[in-house]
DRENTI-841578 format. One record per residue (C-alpha): x, y, z; residue in three letters. Coordinates in steps of 0.5 Angstrom, whole numbers, plus 500, padded with zeros to 3 digits. Layout:
% DRENTI-841578
XYZAla ...
***
This chain:
% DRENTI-841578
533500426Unk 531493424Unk 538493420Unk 542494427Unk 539490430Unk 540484425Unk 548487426Unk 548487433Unk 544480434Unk 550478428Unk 556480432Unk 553477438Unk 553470435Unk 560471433Unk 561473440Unk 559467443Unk 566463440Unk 572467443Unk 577468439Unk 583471441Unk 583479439Unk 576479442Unk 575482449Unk 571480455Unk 567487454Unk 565487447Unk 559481449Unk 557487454Unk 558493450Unk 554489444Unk 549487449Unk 549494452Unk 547497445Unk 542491443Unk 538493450Unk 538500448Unk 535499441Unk 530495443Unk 528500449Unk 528504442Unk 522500438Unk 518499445Unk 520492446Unk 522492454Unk 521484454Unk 528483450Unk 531490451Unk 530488459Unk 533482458Unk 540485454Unk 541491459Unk 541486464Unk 546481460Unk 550487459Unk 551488467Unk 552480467Unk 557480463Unk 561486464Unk 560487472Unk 567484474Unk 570487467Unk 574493468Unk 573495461Unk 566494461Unk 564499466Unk 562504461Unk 557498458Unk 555497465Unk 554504468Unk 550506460Unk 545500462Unk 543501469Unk 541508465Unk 537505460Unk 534500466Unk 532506471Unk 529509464Unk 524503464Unk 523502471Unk 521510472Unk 518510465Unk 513503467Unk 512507475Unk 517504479Unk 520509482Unk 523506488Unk 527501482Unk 528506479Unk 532510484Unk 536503486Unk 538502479Unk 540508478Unk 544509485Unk 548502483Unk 549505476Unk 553511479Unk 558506482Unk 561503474Unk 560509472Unk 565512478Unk 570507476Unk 570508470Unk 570516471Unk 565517466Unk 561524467Unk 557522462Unk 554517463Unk 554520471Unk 550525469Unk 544521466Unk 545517472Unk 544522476Unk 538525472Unk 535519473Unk 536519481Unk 532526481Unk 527524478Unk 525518482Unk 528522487Unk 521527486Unk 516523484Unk 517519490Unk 517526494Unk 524527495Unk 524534493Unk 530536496Unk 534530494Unk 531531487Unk 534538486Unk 541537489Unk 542531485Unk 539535478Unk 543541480Unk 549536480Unk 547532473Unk 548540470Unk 554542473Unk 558535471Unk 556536464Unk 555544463Unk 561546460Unk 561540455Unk 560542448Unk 559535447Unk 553534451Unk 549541451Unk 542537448Unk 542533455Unk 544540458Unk 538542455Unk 534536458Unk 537536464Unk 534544465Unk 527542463Unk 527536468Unk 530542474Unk 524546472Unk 520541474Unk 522539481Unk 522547481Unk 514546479Unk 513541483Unk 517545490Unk 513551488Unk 518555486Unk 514556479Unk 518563477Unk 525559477Unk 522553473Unk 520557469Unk 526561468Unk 530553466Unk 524551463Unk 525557457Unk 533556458Unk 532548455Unk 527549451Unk 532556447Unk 537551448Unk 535546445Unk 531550439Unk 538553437Unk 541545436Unk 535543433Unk 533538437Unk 528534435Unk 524533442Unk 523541442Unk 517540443Unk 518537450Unk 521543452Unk 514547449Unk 509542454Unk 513543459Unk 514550459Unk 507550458Unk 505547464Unk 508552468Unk 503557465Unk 498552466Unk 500551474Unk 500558476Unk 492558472Unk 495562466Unk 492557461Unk 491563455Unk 499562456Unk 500555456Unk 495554450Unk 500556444Unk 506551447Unk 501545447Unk 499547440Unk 506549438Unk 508542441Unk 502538437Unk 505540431Unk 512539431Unk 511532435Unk 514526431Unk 513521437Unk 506519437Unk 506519445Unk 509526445Unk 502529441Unk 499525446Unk 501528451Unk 500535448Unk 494533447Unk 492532453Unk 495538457Unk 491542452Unk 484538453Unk 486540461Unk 487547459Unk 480548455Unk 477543462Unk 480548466Unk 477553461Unk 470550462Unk 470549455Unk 469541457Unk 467538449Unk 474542447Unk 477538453Unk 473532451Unk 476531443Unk 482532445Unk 483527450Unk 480522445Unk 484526440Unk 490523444Unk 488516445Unk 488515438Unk 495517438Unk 497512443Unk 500505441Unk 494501443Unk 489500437Unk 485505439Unk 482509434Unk 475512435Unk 474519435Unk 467519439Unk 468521446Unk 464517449Unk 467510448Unk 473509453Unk 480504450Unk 479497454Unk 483497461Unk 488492458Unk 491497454Unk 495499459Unk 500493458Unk 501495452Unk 503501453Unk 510503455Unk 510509459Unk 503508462Unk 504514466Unk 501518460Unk 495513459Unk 493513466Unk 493521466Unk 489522459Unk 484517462Unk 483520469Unk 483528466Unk 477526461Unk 472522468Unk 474529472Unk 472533465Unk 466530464Unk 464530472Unk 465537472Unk 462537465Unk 455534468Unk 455539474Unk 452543467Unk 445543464Unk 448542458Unk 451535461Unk 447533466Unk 446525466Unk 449523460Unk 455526462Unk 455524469Unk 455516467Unk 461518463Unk 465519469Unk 464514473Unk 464509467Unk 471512465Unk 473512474Unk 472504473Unk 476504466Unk 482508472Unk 481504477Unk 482497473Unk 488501469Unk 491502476Unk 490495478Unk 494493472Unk 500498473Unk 500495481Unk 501489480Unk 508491474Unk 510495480Unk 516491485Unk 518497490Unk 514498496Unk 515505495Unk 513506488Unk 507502490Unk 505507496Unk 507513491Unk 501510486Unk 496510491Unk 497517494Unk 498519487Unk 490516484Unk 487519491Unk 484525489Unk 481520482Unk 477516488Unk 474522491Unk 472525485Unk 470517483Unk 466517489Unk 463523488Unk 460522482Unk 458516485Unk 454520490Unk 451525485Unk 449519481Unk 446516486Unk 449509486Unk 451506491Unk 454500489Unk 459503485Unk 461507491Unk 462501495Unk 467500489Unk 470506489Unk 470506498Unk 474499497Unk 479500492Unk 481507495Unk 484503502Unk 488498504Unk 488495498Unk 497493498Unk 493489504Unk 489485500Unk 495484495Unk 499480501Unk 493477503Unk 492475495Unk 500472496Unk 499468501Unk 493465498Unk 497465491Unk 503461496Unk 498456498Unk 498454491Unk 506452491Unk 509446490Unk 515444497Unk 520446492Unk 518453490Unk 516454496Unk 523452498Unk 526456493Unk 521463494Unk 524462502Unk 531462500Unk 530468496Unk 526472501Unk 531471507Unk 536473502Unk 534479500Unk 532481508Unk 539479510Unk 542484505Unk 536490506Unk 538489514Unk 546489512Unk 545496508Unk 541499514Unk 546498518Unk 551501515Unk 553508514Unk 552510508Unk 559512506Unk 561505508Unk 565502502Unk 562495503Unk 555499501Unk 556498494Unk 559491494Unk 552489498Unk 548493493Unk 551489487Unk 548483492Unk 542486493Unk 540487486Unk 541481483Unk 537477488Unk 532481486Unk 532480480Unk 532473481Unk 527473487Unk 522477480Unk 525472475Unk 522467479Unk 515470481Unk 514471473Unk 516464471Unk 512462476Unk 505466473Unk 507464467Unk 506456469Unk 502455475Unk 495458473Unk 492456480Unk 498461484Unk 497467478Unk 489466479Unk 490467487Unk 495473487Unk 492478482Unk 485476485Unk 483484485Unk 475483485Unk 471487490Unk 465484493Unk 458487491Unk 453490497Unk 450484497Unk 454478498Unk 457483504Unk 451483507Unk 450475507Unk 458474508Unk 460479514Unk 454482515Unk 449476517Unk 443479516Unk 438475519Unk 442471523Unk 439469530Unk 445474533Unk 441480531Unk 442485526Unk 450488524Unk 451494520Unk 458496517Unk 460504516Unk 465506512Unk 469513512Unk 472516506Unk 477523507Unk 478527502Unk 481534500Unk 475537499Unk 469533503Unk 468527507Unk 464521505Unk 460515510Unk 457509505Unk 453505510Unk 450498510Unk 445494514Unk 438493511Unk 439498506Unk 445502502Unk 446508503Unk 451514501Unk 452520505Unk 456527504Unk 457529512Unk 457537513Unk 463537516Unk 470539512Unk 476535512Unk 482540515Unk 476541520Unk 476533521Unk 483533523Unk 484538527Unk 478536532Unk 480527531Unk 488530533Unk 485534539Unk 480528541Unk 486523540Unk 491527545Unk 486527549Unk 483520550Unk 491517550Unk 493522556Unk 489520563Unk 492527566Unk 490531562Unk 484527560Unk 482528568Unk 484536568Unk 481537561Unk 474532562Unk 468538560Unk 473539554Unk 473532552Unk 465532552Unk 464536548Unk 469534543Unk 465527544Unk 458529542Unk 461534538Unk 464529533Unk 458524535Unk 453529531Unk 458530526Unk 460523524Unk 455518527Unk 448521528Unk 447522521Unk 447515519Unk 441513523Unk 444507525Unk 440502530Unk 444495529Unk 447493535Unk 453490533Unk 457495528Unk 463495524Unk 467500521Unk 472502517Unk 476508517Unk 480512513Unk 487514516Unk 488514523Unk 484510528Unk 479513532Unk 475510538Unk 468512536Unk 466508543Unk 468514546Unk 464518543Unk 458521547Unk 450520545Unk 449526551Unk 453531551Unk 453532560Unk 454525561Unk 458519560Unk 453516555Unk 458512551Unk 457509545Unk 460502547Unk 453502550Unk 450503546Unk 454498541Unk 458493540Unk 464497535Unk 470492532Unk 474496526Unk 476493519Unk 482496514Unk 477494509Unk 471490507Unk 474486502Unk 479484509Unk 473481512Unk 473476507Unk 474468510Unk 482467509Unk 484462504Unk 484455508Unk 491453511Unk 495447510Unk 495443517Unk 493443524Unk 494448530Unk 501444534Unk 498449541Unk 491450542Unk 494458545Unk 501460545Unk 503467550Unk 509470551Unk 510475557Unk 518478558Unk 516481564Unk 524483565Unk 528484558Unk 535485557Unk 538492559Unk 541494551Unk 533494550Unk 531500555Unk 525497557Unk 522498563Unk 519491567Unk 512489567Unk 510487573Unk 504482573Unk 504480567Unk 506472567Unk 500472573Unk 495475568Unk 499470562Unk 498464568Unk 491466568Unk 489468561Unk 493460559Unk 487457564Unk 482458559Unk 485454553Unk 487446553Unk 495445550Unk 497452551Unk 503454551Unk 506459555Unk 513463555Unk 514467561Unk 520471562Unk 527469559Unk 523464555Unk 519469552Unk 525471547Unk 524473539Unk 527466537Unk 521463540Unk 516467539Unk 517466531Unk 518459533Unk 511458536Unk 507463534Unk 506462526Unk 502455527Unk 498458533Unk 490458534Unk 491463539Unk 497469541Unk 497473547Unk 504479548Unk 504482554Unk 510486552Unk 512493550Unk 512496543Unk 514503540Unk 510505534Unk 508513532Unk 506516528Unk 511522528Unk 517517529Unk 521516523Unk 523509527Unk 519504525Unk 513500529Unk 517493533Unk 514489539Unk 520487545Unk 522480547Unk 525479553Unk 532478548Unk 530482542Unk 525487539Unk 522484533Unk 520490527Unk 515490522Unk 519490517Unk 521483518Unk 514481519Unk 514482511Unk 519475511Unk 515471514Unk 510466512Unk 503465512Unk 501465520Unk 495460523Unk 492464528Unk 485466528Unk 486470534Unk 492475535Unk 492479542Unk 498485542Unk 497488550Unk 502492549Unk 503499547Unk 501502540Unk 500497537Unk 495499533Unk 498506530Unk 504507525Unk 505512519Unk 499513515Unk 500512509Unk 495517505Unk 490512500Unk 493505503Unk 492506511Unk 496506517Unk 503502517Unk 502498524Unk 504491528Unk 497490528Unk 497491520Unk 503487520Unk 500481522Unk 494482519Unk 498481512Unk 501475515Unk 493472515Unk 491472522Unk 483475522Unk 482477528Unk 487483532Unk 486485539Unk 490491538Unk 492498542Unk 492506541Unk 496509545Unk 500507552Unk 496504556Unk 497502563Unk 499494565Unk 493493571Unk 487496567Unk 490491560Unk 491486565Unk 484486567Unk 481487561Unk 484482557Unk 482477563Unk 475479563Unk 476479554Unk 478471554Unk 471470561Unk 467472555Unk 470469548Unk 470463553Unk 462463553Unk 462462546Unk 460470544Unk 463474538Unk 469478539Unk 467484537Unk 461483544Unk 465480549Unk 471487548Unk 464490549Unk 462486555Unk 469488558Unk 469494557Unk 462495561Unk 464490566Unk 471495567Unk 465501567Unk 461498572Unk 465496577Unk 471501577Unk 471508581Unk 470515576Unk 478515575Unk 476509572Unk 471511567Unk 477516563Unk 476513556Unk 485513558Unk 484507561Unk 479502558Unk 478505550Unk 485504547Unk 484497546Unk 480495540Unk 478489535Unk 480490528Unk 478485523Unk 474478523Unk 469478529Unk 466470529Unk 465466536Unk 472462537Unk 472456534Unk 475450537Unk 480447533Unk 481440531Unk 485437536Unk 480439541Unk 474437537Unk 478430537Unk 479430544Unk 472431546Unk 469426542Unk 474421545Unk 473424552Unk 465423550Unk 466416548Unk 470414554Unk 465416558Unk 460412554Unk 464406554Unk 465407563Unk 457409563Unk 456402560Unk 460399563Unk 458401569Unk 451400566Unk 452392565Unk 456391572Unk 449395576Unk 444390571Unk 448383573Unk 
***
């Protein structure tokens, strides 16, 4: 190996003098051979930086296609190999058009089994299959290739597994592992594990034990015994034969190239090792089986409290692993496919926390299991701040490049013959926008610090940060819910911490929180269906809130999933005894949100900015919305050096104009967002509709209150173990801490009048989250019993910071020179009366 590579680096100096019996393509191809050599001895840093000089080099070259589609292979290896997934896909898909021009089936093949399988980590199953099928039949009847032919059928069994159809995976994966003994393969034993596998999915573990011993023994890469090593260790936890288990996943981490070599079973490798390993996937799986084995292992007298401390120190050693894979990961898709993958991890981490007894690890284990890509933008824009005007010039240019081209390519059909000219487009402004982050880490210590911040506050600073405890507004308590699969957990904190395991099952949940939303959301139903809605209130009431013995008046809470308005929720069962009367009630994404934003550079240039549409262009389809330029007319009477958009001003343009150095932003508008629509979340102006997607474009917002009375504002996609993907979330990324947002379709007259009677409050100085509360019961008081129907006052909710409005600078400025004006005319006044 080290020999090719000394030739290959050779060749290439010679290369870099053109003489004239070398071709353009030979600098490709060489590069292209570098690159795979270097993924071969684990080097990615210099075999990414070949694969991609290779595509450089050789993209516009007819002759180098080979070269350049033989790369895109190896690329989407690594990025599928590190958990890139969506990287990996793209990469893979702009392969297949060199390797379509220079008609390589080969090399199509190995694209196309790439493509699968991200396809069916990031859980396109079907796609998967059809282009898995597709890679076989384009090499079947290949002499050539019957070793990737075998491969390609072990992949296949796998997307089957994953499908469930277990009998056909089995069937494929008996088909390679057959083939690729009769050939004498060397990676055999990879067939053996998947074959394997199989059994141990359909709980045949005596089955599937002799392949993963049959594996261990023929495996020559470390990597591969390791991960035999640790199938067998999950069969034996399986089994209950949990010290079995333990030694070998140990056993397994000592094969691993990370300098770890201890046989004692307690001793965990650092967190760190994660970056040292090249297919991280298998590092992050043996360190996960081993917490859940020693979880289960002290549910025994043998176990007990030793082997329960060993779980949560290896469910700590898991999340920090998770932290590093994160921050390697480009894709949003990749990211959200690894946030759903280690869900399962955190409900497990939390109930050894719940078993142990430790709050403080709970809390841990609550934060990290939500919203936590948030945070990550949140981190970014901190991390922003830190840029010189050049870099962040540069950062803007790159960014709006890359969402130019991403609008270009949703726009077209995807068979449009101007897709692959784009995507060429697209991918090197990504890779230039990723060189550019990096070199940006590796020089601004104060930038690298900022973005990968991804400490958690402990109990007790929360306490003093969010909660003030023993401050004169009276005392505040925060809730936050976990769902699993199998049990629903609240962490509790006010005076004390708390950790409660809830009698109530998760699919229970969410069959009575869908009925209660449709039936919250709908007033006409809502009206027919009232003793319905009662019951399910108090229902829930006992269920969720009851247990956890809060007696703070002012409570936030962070849910899990969808938003449900707990304000709702009835004390007593035969009456409208609310729980907003109880309590003032504002949500949050997650406790670490609540954190104070990082300062922002300038001042506010409006006091308030709103917009009101009213009437919007007839391509939009949108209803007007009489009476919202008076209600924007009122609501701007509270604020100096505001700013109101109304009707035709009140356009896209504007809005991305005005709003981002803002102290306050009011939308009177409509918005679309659904949890089952496949069109994403947008907000309309009077000339455009601004959707979420383009919110991820934009730069830091200076708000510190955002008030969206609109419809859904609030709800979106629920993304499982991230949240729900909504306009409010959108602008929470962009640093605005306070949202004023809605849960279904709410009327104009009511939304008028409490956002009125929202800003009376605020106004008087009191915190946000009781000045909603004091609207609400304002609205209740003076409104009829059609009135009192939650339809019409609870969709709107406060998700984030709840602090009393603070004036901003110019405001501050121009009291005191209002102050001392009116001194300098008393003295005046003073002198004129004395002489």
């Amino acid at each position: 190996m080290d020999s090719a590579l000394i030739l290959g680096n050779n060749i290439l100096k010679a290369l870099s003098s053109p003489r004239p019996h070398f071709r353009l393509s030979d600098v490709a191809r060489v590069h292209y051979r570098l690159g795979a050599l270097y993924s071969l001895t684990g080097d990615k840093e210099r075999a990414f930086f070949h694969l991609n000089q290779a595509v450089q080099k050789g993209k516009y070259i007819v002759n180098a296609s080979r070269w350049v589609a033989e790369a895109h292979v190896y690329m989407a290896f690594s990025y599928y190999s590190n958990g890139d997934y969506t990287k990996a896909l793209s990469t893979a898909e702009n392969g297949v058009l060199y390797a379509n021009h220079g008609e390589n089936n080969a090399a199509m093949a190995k694209l196309f089994n790439e493509q699968a399988k991200a396809h069916r980590a990031l859980g396109n199953l079907a796609q998967a299959l059809k282009t898995q099928q597709a890679a076989i039949e384009r090499i079947k009847s290949d002499p050539s290739q019957q070793v990737a032919l075998a491969i390609y059928y072990g992949v296949l069994g796998e997307i089957q597994g994953t499908i469930g159809h277990e009998q056909a995976a089995i069937e494929n994966y008996r088909k390679g592992f057959l083939l690729a003994q009769k050939l004498n393969y060397y990676d055999t034993p990879d067939f053996a594990v998947r074959l394997g596998m199989a059994f141990y999915r359909q709980n045949r573990f005596k089955e599937a034990i002799p392949y993963f011993k049959y594996a261990i023994e023929k495996y020559q890469k470390p990597i591969g015994k390791a991960r035999a090593l640790n199938d067998l260790g999950a069969a034996y936890w399986q089994m209950k034969r949990f010290p079995e288990a333990l030694n070998n996943y140990q056993e397994g981490l000592k094969e691993l190239s990370i300098g770890f070599s201890t046989s004692k079973i307690e001793i965990n490798p650092p967190a760190k090792s994660i970056q040292l390993i090249f297919q991280k996937e298998y590092l992050l799986t043996l360190i996960q089986d081993k917490a859940d084995t020693w979880l289960d292992y002290s549910k025994t007298p043998i176990g007990g409290k030793g082997a329960l401390q060993n779980a949560l120190k290896t469910y700590a050693l898991a999340d920090s692993m998770i932290d590093f894979m994160r921050y390697e990961h480009v894709g949003e898709g990749s990211k959200l496919f690894w946030r759903q993958k280690t869900r399962g991890m955190y409900e497990r981490a939390i109930e050894a926390s719940y078993l142990a007894g430790d709050t403080e690890a709970a809390f841990r284990f609550f934060e990290k299991s939500k919203a936590v890509l948030l945070a990550d933008k949140l981190n970014e824009l901190g991390a922003n701040q830190q840029l010189t005007e050049t870099s962040a010039k540069r950062q803007r240019s790159l960014r709006d490049s890359i969402a130019n081209l991403q609008n270009q390519l949703a726009s077209l059909p995807t068979n449009d013959a101007k897709r692959g000219a784009i995507q060429r487009r697209l991918e090197q402004f990504n890779d230039d926008f990723e060189a550019f982050r990096k070199q940006l880490e590796s020089t601004n210590p104060a930038y690298y610090r900022y973005k990968y911040d991804n400490s958690t506050v402990t109990t007790a600073e929360f306490q003093q940060s969010s909660l003030g405890m023993g401050a004169s507004q009276g005392e505040r308590a925060f809730i936050s819910y976990f769902v699993g699969d199998s049990a629903i957990y609240a962490f509790c904190l006010d005076k004390k911490a708390r950790l409660v395991r809830l009698s109530l099952h998760p699919a229970q949940y969410q069959t009575l929180a869908n009925e209660f939303l449709s039936l919250c959301a709908d007033r006409s139903r809502l009206n027919a269906h009232y003793p319905q809605y009662r019951a399910l209130a108090h229902r829930l009431y006992t269920l969720l809130w009851k247990p956890l013995g809060i007696t703070a008046t002012r409570v936030i809470i962070s849910q899990d999933g969808v938003f449900l308005p707990f304000e709702t929720l009835l004390v007593q069962p035969n009456q409208n005894d609310f729980l907003l009367k109880h309590h003032a009630i504002s949500y949050t994404y997650s406790a670490k949100y609540l954190k104070p934003p990082t300062p922002q550079r300038g001042n506010f240039t409006h006091s308030f900015v709103g917009f009101a549409p009213e009437t919007f262009q007839p391509s939009l389809r949108q209803p007007s919305l009489k009476g919202s330029v008076a209600a924007l007319e009122e609501v701007g009477k509270n604020f100096w050096w505001g700013k109101l958009r109304k009707s035709t001003e009140a356009t896209k343009a504007q809005f991305m104009h005005d709003a981002p150095n803002a102290r306050v932003i009011q939308l009177f508008t409509h918005a679309d967002a659904d949890s089952t629509d496949a069109v994403e979340p947008r907000v309309y102006f009077h000339d455009a509709a601004l959707r979420l997607s383009e919110l991820t474009q934009a730069d830091r917002f200076a708000a510190q209150l955002l008030v969206l009375s609109a419809c859904k504002t609030g709800v979106g996609q629920n993304q499982r173990g991230e949240g729900v993907f909504s306009l409010a979330r959108g602008f929470a990324a962009l640093g605005i801490p306070s949202t004023i947002t809605t849960l279904w379709s709410v009327e104009d007259q009511p939304t008028y009048e409490l956002t009125k009677l929202f800003y009376h409050y605020l106004d008087q100085g009191l915190p946000k989250d009781e000045a909603l509360q004091k609207a609400k019961l304002d609205w209740l008081e003076k409104g009829g019993a059609a009135d009192a129907l939650p339809s019409q006052w609870a969709g709107m909710i406060l998700v984030g910071d709840t602090a009393p409005l603070v004036m901003d600078g110019l405001q501050f400025i121009v009291l005191g020179l209002g102050l001392l004006g009116l001194g300098v005319l008393g003295g005046v006044w003073w002198w004129r009366r004395k002489k």
